[in-house]
C-alpha positions in Angstrom: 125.7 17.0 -9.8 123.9 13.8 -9.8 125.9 11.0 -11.8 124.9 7.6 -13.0 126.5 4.5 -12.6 128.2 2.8 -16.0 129.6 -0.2 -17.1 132.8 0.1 -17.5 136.4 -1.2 -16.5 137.6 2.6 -16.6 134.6 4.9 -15.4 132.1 4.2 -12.3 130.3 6.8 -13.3 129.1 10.0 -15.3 126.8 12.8 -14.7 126.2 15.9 -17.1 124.7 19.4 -16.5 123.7 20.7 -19.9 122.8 24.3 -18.6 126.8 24.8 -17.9 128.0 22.0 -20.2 129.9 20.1 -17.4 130.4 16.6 -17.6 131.5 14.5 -14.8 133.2 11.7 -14.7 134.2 9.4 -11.8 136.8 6.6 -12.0 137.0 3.5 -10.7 139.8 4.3 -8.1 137.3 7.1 -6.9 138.4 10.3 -8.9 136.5 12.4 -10.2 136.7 15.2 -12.6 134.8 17.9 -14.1 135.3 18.6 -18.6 133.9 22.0 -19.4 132.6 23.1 -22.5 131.2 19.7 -23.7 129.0 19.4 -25.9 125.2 17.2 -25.3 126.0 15.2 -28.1 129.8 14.4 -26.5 128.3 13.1 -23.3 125.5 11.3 -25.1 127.8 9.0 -27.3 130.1 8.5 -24.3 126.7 6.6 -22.9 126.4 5.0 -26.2 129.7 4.1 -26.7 130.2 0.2 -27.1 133.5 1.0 -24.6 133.0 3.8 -22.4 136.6 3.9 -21.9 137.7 4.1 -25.2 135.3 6.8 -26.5 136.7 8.6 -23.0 140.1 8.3 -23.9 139.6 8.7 -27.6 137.1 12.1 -27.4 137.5 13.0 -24.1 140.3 13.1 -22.2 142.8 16.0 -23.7 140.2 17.6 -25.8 138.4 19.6 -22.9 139.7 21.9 -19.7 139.1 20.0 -16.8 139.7 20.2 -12.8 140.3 17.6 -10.3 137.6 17.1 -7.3 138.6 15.8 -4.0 138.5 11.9 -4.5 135.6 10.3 -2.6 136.5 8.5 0.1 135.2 4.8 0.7 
């Protein structure tokens, strides 16, 4: 999934594939994890969030399943 880079002291970047409603989200210490079942309009004000990381841990975080990806190495 391609993912673009944010501005953010919590996220490096996000990517989202609307067909299966994945979003994917990588940290700044190189994690990154997959939310299923979220909504367009989730992943479109996370991009429009004043603070990423807030709307993240405020909408995101919790509210959807999600699986851990091998953490990209540097």
């Amino acid at each position: 999934m391609q993912r673009q880079a944010v501005s953010s002291s919590m996220l490096r970047s996000v990517g989202y594939d609307a067909a299966t409603q994945t979003l994917e989200v990588e940290f700044l210490n190189g994690s990154v994890y997959q939310y299923f079942a979220v909504p367009a309009t989730t992943y479109h004000n996370l991009l429009a969030a004043d603070s990423l990381g807030s709307y993240f841990q405020a909408n995101i975080r919790g509210a959807f399943s999600y699986q851990k990806l091998a953490k990209k190495r540097s």
